[in-house]
C-alpha positions in Angstrom: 86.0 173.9 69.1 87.4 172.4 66.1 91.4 171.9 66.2 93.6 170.6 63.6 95.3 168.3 65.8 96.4 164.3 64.5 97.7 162.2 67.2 99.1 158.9 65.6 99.8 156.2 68.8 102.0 153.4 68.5 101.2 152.5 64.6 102.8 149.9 62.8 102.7 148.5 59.6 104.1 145.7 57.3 104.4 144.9 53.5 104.1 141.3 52.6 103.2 138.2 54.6 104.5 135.2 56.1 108.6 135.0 55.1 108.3 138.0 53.1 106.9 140.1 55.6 108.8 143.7 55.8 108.1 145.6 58.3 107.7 149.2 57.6 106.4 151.2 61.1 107.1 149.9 64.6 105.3 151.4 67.4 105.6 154.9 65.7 104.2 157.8 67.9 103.9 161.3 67.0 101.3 164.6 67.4 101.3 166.9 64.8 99.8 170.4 65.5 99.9 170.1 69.0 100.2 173.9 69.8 99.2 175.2 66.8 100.0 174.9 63.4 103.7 173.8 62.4 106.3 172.9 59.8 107.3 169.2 59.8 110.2 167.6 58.0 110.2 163.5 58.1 113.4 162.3 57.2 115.4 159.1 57.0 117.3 156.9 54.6 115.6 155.0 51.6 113.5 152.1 53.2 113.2 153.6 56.7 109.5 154.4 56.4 109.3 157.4 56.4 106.5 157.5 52.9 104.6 155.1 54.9 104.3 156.8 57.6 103.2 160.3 55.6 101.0 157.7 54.0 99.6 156.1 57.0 99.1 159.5 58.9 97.0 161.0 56.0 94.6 157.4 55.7 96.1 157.2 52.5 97.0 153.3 53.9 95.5 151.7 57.3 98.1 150.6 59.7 98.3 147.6 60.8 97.8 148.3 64.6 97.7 151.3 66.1 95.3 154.7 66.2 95.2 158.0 63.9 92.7 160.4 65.7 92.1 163.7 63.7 89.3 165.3 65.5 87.8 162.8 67.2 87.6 160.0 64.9 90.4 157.2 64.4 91.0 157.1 61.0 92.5 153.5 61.4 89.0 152.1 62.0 87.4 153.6 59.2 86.8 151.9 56.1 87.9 152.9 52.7 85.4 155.3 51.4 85.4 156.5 54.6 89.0 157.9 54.5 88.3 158.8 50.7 85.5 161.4 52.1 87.8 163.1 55.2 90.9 163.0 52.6 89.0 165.0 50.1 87.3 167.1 52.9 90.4 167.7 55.9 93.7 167.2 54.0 95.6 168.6 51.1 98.1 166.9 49.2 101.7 167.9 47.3 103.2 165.6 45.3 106.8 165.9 43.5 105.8 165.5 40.7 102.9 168.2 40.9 100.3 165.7 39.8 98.3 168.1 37.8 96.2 166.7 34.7 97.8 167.9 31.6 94.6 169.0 29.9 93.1 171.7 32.1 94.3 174.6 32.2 96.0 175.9 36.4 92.0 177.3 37.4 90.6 173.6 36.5 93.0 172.0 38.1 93.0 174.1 41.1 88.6 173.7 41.2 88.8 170.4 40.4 88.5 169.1 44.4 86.1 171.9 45.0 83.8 170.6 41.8 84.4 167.0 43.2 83.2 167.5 46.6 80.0 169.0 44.8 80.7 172.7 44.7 79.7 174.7 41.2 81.8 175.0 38.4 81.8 178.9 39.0 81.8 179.1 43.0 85.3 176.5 42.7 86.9 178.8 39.7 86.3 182.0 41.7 87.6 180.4 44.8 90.5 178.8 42.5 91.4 181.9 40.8 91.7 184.1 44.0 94.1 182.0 45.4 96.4 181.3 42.5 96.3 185.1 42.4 97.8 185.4 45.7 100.3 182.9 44.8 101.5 185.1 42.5 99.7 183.0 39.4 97.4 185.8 38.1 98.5 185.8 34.4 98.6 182.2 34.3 94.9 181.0 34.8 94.0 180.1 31.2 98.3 177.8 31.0 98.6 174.1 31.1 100.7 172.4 32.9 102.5 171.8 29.7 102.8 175.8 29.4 104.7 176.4 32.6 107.7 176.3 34.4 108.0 173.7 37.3 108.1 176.2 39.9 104.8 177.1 38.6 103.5 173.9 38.1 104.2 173.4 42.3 102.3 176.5 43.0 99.4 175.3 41.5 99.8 172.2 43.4 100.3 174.1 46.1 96.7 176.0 45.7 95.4 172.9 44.6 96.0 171.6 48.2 94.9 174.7 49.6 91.7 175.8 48.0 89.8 172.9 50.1 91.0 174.4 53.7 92.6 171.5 55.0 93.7 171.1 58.4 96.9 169.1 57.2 98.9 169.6 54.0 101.1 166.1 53.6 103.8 166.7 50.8 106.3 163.6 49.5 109.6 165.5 48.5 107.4 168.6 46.9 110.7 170.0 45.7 112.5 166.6 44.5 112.0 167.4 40.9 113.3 171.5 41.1 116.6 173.3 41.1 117.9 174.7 44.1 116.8 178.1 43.7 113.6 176.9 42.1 113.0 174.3 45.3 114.0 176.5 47.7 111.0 179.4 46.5 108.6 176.7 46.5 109.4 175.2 49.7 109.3 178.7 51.6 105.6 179.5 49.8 104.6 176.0 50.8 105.3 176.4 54.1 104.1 180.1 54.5 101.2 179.3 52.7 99.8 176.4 54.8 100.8 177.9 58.0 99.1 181.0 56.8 95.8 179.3 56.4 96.2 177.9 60.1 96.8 174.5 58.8 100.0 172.4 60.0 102.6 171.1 56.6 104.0 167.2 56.8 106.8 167.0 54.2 108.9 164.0 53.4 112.5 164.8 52.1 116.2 163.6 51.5 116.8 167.2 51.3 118.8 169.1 54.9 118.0 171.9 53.4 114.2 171.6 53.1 114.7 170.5 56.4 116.2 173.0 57.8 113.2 175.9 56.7 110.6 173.6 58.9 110.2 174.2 62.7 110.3 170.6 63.8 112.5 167.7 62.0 111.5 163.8 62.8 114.3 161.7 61.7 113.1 157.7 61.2 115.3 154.6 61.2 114.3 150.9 60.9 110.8 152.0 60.6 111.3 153.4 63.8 111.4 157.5 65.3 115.0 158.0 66.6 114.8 161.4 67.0 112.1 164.4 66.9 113.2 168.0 67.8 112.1 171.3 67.2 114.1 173.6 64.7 114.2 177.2 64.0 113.5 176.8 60.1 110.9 179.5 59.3 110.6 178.6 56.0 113.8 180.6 55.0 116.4 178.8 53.6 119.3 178.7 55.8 121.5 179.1 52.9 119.9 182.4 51.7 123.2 184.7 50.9 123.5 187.0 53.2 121.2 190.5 52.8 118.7 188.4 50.1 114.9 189.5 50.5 112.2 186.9 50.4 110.1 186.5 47.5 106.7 188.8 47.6 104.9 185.5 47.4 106.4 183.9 50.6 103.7 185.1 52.6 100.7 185.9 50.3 97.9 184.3 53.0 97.1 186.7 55.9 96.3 184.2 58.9 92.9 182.7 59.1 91.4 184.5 56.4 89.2 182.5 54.1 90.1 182.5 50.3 86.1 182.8 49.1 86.3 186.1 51.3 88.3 187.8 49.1 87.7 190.0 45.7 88.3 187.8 42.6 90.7 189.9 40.3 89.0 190.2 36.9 91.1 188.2 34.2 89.9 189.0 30.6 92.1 187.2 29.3 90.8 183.2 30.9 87.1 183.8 29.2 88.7 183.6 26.0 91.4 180.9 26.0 88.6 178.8 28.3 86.5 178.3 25.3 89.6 176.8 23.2 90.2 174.7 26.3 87.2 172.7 27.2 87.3 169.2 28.0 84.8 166.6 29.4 83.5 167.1 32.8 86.0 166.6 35.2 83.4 165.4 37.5 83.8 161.5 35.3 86.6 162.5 33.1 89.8 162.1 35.8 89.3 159.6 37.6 93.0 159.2 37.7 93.9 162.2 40.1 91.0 160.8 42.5 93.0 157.3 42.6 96.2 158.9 43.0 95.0 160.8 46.2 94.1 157.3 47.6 
């Protein structure tokens, strides 16, 4: 049976060579989704290592020693276009900046890793547009990037990571760039979201806060772990005044069920703006987002 398990053993890594080596990981070891899927926050001060290791745990970089095995296979003896494939294929990706290519409008962007891996223009859109209709994105299908608010802009980074099934969602400080109310919303429909789908969340963050909503917190140092403990974040922030409900789209996955299962709501309003919005074929045309998932 097929578990989305990554057990990382004794990895290290350095920057530089010779006198200006730097090391970044030493003999880091750490499971992630052990007993099912989790929340994890990686946190530590500037330079600790703690984007290397998200990095280096989602074969975005090859350690320099040590093993990565995510179903069987070691991702730290696979060569590049090796890791590309499994990226594209087992993992989803958040960025704080959202990442999202200014000229498509959210249902592009969202089919765009679908259309990549060689799925159909329609197949990905209908798969697209179902989920960023459970994220509460309905009305926004035919908006650029340019055309909506950052919370929104995260959400459909957040269904962009989705719509593939990954078994791992790896996020570098997802809510950096957001207010606090703003970060906080995205942070608990990230986290319910991925757990949702039965897939385990890796976040980077400065922020105690985010922290605090995740169910496991691994604090780094010196490129090293000095701490790892469970936590009873569950993906509420802990500063939520006192009687405040969730928002609806907290929870808008029911567990395990596949997005392609469900109806696709009827948007009239998408075929229209679409044919105002074309652009190249995304399949040559961004190569850009493909390199910055590398």
């Amino acid at each position: 049976m097929q578990t989305n398990r990554l057990d990382a053993q004794r990895l290290t890594h350095t920057y530089g060579e010779g006198n200006s080596a730097a090391p970044a990981l030493a003999d880091v070891s750490l499971t992630i989704g052990a007993d099912g899927p989790e929340a994890v926050a990686i946190m530590g001060p500037s330079g600790s290592g703690k984007s290397t290791l998200l990095h280096v745990l989602a074969g975005i970089i090859a350690p320099a020693d040590g093993r990565i095995v995510w179903r069987g296979r070691d991702l730290a003896t696979m060569r590049d276009g090796e890791r590309t494939r499994l990226r594209r294929s087992d993992f989803g990706f958040v960025f704080q900046s959202g990442q999202l290519l200014p000229e498509l409008p959210a249902i592009e962007n969202v089919a765009l890793p679908l259309m990549l891996g060689g799925g159909s223009r329609s197949a990905a859109e209908a798969q697209a547009g179902t989920l960023l209709h459970r994220l509460g994105l309905g009305g926004m299908l035919a908006r650029r990037p340019g055309e909506l608010s950052g919370g929104q802009a995260q959400r459909v980074a957040i269904a962009r990571a989705l719509v593939g099934q990954p078994g791992i969602v790896f996020a570098d400080e997802p809510t950096g760039a957001l207010d606090r109310s703003t970060g906080d919303a995205v942070m608990s429909l990230l986290i319910g979201a991925t757990l949702g789908h039965g897939a385990s969340l890796v976040v980077v963050t400065h922020d105690p806060e985010v922290a605090a909503m995740c169910s496991r917190v691994v604090r780094l140092q010196d490129g090293r772990i000095v701490s790892d403990e469970r936590a009873a974040g569950d993906g509420w922030p802990q500063t939520a005044p006192a009687g405040a409900e969730r928002p609806a789209a907290t929870t808008p996955l029911g567990m395990g069920v596949p997005v392609a299962q469900a109806a696709l709501p009827q948007h009239p309003s998408y075929g229209a703006a679409r044919a105002e919005q074309r652009v190249e074929n995304p399949m040559t045309a961004h190569q850009g987002w493909i390199e910055a998932s590398r």
